[in-house]
C-alpha positions as CSV (number, residue, x, y, z in Angstrom):
1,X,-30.2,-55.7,25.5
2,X,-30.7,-53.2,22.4
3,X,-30.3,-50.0,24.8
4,X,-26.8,-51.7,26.3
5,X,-25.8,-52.2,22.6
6,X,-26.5,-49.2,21.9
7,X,-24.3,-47.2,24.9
8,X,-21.7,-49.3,24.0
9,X,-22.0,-47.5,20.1
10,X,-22.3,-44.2,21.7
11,X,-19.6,-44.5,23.9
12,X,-17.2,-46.9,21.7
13,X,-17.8,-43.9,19.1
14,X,-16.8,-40.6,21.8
15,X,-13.7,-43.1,22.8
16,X,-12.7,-43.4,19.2
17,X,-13.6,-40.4,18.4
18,X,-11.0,-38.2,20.9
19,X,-8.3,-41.0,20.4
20,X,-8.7,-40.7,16.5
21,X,-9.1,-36.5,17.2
22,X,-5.6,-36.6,19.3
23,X,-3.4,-38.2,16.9
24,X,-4.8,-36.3,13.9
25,X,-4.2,-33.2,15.5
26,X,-0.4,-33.9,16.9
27,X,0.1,-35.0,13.4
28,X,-0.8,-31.8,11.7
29,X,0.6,-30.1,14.7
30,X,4.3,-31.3,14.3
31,X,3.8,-30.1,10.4
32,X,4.6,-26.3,9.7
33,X,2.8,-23.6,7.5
34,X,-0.9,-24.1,6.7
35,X,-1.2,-27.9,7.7
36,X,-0.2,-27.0,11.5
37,X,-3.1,-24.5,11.5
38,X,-5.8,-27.0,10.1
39,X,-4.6,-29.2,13.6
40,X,-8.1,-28.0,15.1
41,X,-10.5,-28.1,12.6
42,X,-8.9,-31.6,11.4
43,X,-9.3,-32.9,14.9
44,X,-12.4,-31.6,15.8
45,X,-14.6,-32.8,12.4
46,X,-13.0,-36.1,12.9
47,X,-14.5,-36.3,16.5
48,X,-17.5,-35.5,15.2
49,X,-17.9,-37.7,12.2
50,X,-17.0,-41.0,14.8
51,X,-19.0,-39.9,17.1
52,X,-22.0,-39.7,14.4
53,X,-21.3,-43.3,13.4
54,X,-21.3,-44.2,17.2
55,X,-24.6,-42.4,17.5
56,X,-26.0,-44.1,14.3
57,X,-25.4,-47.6,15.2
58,X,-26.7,-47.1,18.1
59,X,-30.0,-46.0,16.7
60,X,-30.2,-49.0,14.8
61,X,-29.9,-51.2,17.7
62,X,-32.9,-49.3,19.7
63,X,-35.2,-48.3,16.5
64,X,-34.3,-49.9,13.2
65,X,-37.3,-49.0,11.4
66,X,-36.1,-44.4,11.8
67,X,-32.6,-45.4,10.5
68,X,-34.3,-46.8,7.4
69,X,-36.0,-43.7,7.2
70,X,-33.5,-41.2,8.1
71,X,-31.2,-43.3,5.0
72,X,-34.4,-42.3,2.7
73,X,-34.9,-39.2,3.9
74,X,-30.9,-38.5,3.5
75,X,-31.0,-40.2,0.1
76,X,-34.2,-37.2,-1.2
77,X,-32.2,-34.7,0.3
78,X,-29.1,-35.5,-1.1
79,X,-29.8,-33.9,-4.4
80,X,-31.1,-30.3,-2.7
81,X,-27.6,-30.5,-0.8
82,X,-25.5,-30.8,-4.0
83,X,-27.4,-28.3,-5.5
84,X,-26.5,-26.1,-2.5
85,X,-23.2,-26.8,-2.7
86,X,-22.5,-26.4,-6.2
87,X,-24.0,-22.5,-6.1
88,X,-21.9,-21.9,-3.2
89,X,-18.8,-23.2,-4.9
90,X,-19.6,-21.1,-8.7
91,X,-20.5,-18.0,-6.1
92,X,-17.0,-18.2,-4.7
93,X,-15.2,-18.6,-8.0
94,X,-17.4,-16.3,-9.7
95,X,-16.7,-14.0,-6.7
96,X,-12.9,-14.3,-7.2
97,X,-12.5,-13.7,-10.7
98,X,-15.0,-10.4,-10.6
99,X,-13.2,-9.1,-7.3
100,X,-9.7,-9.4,-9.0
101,X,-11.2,-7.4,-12.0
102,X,-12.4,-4.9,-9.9
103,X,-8.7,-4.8,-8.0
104,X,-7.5,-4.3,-11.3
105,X,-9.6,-1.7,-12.7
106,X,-10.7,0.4,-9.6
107,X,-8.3,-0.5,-6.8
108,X,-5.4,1.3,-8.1
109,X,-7.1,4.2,-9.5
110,X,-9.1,4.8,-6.3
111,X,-5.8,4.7,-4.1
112,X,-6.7,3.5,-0.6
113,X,-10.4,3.8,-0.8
114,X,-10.0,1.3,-3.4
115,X,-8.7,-1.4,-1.9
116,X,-11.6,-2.4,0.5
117,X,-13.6,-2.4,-2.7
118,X,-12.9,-5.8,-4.1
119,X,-13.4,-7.2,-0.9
120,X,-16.8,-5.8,-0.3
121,X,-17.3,-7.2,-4.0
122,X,-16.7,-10.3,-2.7
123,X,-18.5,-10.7,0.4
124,X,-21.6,-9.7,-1.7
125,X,-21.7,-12.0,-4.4
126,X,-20.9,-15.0,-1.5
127,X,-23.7,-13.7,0.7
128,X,-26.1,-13.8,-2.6
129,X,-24.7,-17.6,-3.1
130,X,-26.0,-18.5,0.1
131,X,-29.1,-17.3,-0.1
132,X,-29.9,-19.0,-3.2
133,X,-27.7,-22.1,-1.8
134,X,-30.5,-21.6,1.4
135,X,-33.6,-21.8,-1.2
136,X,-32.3,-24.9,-2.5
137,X,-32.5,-26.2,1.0
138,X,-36.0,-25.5,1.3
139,X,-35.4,-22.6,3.7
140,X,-37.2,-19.7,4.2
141,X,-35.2,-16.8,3.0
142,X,-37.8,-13.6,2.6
143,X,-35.9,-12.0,6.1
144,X,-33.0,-12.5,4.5
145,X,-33.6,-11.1,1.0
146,X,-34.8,-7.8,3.4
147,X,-31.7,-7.9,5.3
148,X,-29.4,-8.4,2.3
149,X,-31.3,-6.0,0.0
150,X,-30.9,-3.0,2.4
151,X,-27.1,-3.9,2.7
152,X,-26.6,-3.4,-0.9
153,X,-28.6,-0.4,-1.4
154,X,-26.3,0.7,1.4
155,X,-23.0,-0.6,0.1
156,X,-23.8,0.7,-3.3
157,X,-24.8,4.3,-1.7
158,X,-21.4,4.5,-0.4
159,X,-19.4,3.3,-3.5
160,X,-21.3,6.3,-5.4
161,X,-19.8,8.5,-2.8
162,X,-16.4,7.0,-2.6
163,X,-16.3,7.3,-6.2
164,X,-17.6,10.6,-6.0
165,X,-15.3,12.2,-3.9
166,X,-12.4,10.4,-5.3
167,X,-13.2,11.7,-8.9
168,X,-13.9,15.2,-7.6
169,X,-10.6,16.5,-7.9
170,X,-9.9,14.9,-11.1
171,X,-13.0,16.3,-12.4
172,X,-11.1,19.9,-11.7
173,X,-8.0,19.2,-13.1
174,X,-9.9,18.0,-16.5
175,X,-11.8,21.2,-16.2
176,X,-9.1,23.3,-15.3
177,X,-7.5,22.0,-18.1
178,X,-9.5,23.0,-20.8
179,X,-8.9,26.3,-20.2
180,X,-5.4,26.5,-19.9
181,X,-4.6,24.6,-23.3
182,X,-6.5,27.6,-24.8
183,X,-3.6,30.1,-23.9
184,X,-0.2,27.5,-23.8
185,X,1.1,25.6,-26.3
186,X,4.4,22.9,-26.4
187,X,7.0,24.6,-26.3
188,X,5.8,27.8,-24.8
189,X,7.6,29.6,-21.2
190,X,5.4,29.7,-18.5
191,X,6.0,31.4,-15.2
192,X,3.9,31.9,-11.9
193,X,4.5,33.1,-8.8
194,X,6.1,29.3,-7.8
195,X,7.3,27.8,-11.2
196,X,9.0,28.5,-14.2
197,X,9.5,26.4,-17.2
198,X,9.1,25.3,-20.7
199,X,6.0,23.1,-21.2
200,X,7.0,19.6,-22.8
201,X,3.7,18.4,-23.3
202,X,-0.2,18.7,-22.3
203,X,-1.9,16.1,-20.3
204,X,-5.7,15.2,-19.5
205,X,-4.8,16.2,-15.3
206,X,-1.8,18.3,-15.9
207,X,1.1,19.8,-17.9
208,X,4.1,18.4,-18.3
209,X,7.0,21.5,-17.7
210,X,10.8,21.4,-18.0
211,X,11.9,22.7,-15.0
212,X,15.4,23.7,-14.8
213,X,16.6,21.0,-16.4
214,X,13.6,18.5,-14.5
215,X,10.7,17.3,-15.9
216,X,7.8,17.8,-13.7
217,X,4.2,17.1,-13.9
218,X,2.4,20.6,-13.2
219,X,-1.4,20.0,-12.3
220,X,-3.5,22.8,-14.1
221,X,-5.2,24.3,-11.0
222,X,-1.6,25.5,-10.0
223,X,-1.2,27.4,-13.3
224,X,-4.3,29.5,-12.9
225,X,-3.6,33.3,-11.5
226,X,-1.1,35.1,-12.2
227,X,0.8,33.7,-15.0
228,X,3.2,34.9,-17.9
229,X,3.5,32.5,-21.0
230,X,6.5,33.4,-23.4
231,X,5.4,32.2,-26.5
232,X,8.6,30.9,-29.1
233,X,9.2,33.0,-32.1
234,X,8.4,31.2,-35.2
């Protein structure tokens, strides 16, 4: 008599289940933005949550005495689970706030190259939440440290080369630089083969030049060869 109890739970619970799914899902469905596309996820956990209670009571009807212990065991676990869940949760806001920093201070220096960066930031700092999220559960994670080690090492690699060869030509300006604001001065004429102007100001990068009437930002590797500079009379 328990195991017919019992079906009747299980299948009570699937019946419920895909009604309960249904409706729930042609509910979000007929809603528009973001609700409409939570329609299948909604639907399906709710399936499976009945269908766990179905499954449940039907293990109390046939063996009593391993729902007891699957309660206790669920109630020692319980506090491992939180644990989990609350390193997950500070790696995901702690993940936000440094990969909107990083958007801030590298993304728009770095041009395109930078915009995968704070992304990449991201993903890292989740994917080291889980692992310690996965320790609190009690599961091995040495594989994973391996695993997740040598993707850093690799992802870190490649960000010194990124940055690298992003900051090369800066680099030349800067040097570049140095020696042209030995020979020109504010106000001084400067002509090359392409330009002609009077210099405005002098910049880290480049030199600011009055070109017919337009102010244009020169970079310094453009006023290296041939150049006359007309110095004012004072």
């Amino acid at each position: 008599m328990d195991w017919l109890w019992a079906g009747v739970a299980v299948v009570s619970g699937f019946v419920v289940g895909s009604i309960a799914s249904r409706m729930l899902k042609q509910i979000f469905e007929s809603r528009k933005g973001r609700t409409a596309q939570l329609a299948p996820a909604v639907a399906s956990l709710t399936f499976s949550l009945l269908l766990v209670i179905g499954l449940l009571v039907a293990l109390g009807f046939v063996q009593p005495e391993s729902l007891e212990k699957l309660r206790d065991d669920t109630i020692e676990y319980l506090p491992r689970a939180l644990s989990a869940l609350i390193v997950v949760i500070l790696g995901g806001v702690v993940g936000t706030i440094v990969s909107t920093a990083t958007r801030e201070s590298l993304g728009r220096s770095m041009g395109r190259a930078g915009e995968k960066i704070p992304t990449v930031v991201k993903g890292v700092i989740t994917a080291f939440a889980a692992i310690l999220a996965a320790s609190q559960l009690g599961i091995d994670t040495t594989v994973i440290n391996i695993v997740v080690a040598g993707g850093i090492f690799g992802l870190a690699l490649a960000f010194a080369l990124v940055v690298g060869m992003g900051s090369r030509p800066v680099a030349t300006e800067i040097a570049s630089g140095r020696a042209v604001r030995r020979m020109i001065a504010p106000g001084d004429e400067v002509r090359t083969s392409t330009l002609g102007g009077t210099v405005i100001a002098l910049h880290p990068t480049a030199a600011e030049i009055d070109i017919e009437g337009e102010l244009q930002l020169v970079p310094y590797t453009e006023l290296h060869g041939p150049i006359t500079i007309i110095h004012p009379e004072g």
